[in-house]
N, C-alpha and C positions, 0 to 999 in steps of 0.2 A: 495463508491460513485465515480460514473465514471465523470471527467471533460469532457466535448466535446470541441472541436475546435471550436468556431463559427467566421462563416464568416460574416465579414462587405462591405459593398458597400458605395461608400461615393458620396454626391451629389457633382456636379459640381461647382455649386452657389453659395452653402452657405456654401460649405468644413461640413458640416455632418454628418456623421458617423449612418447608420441604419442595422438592421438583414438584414440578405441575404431574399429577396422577396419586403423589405418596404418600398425600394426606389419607386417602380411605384407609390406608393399612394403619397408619397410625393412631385414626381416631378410637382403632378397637381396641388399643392400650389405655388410651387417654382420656380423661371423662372430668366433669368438675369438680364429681369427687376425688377424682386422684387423679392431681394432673402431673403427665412426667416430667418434671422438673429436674434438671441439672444441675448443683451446686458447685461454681467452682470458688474458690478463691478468691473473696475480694467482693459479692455479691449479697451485700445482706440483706437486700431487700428478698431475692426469691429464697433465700433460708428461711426469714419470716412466712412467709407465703405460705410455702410448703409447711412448716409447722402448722401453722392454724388452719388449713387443710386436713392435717393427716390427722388433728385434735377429739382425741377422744371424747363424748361426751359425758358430762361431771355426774355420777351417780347421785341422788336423791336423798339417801341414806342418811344416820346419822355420823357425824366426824367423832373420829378414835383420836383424843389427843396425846391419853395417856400411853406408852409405847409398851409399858408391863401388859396393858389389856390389850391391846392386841392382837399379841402373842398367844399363840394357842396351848395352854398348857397339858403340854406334853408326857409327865409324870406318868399317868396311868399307860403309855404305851409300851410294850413288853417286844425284846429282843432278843433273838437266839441269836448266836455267833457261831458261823462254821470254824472246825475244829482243822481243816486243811488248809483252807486258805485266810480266816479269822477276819470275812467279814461279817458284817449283820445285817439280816435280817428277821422278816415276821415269821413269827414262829412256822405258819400257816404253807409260806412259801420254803422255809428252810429243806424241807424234804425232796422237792422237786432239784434244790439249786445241789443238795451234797449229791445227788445222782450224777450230773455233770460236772462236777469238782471233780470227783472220782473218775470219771472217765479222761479227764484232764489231764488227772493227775497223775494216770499210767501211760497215758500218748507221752506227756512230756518223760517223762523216767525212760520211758525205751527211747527215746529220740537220742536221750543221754547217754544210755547203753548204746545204744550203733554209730555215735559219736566217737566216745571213749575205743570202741570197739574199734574202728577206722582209724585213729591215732595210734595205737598199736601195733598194729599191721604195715602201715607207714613206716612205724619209729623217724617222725619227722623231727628234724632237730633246726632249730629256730636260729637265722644271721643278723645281726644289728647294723643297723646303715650307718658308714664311716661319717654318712655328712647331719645325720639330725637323731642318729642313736633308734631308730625306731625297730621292735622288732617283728620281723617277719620269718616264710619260710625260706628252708634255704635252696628249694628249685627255683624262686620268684628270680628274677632278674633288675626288676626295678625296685625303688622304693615307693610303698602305698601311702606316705605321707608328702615327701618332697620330689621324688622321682629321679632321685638319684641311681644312676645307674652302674653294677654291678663289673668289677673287671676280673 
């Protein structure tokens, strides 16, 4: 068995190490802006790196120290609450979202009816597993908890 020599090429960026040819695909991920760095365990120097890399720059603005100003004071904003499912919204959207409640809310109800409906018709009567009590039904042969199996 013959070893070959292989040549590496190493990106600029992110110091990398790739086969001779695999740098081009790479470099079109990789840039100084954002170089791809791997963090594994135990390396804090490229965790730094990549921080102050990926480092936002600091807006200009004036600093809010107070935490109450802030906050946008919220008081004057007005909420309706659906009546179906009692969440809230803007008044403005409320009308659009009770149209799909509604329609919801009769998909789910008949799902319940042909459910209900099917249990019936069945009349399935439910077996509990000798070995973890779980119950099931009683065509099943195994158990859907511990897989105990039925004699």
């Amino acid at each position: 068995m013959e070893v070959q020599n292989i040549q590496y090429e190493q990106c600029e960026f992110c110091n990398r190490k790739f086969f001779e040819g695999k740098l081009k695909m790479h470099l079109k991920l990789c840039s100084k802006e954002k170089p791809m760095i791997f963090v594994s365990k135990g390396k804090e120097e490229l965790k730094k790196k990549r921080s102050k890399s990926m480092a936002k720059p600091k807006s200009q603005g004036p600093k809010k120290t107070n935490r109450e100003n802030s906050s946008l004071d919220r008081s004057y904003i007005t909420t309706a609450e659906c009546h179906i499912c009692g969440r809230k919204f803007n008044p403005r959207n409320l009308e659009s979202h009770l149209e799909l409640c509604q329609k919801n809310q009769k998909e789910l109800m008949y799902k319940k009816m042909l459910i209900e409906k099917q249990l019936k018709q069945k009349k399935i009567s439910t077996y509990h597993c000798k070995q973890c009590s779980y119950e099931m039904e009683q065509d099943h042969n195994f158990c859907g908890r511990c897989g105990f199996k039925r004699k």
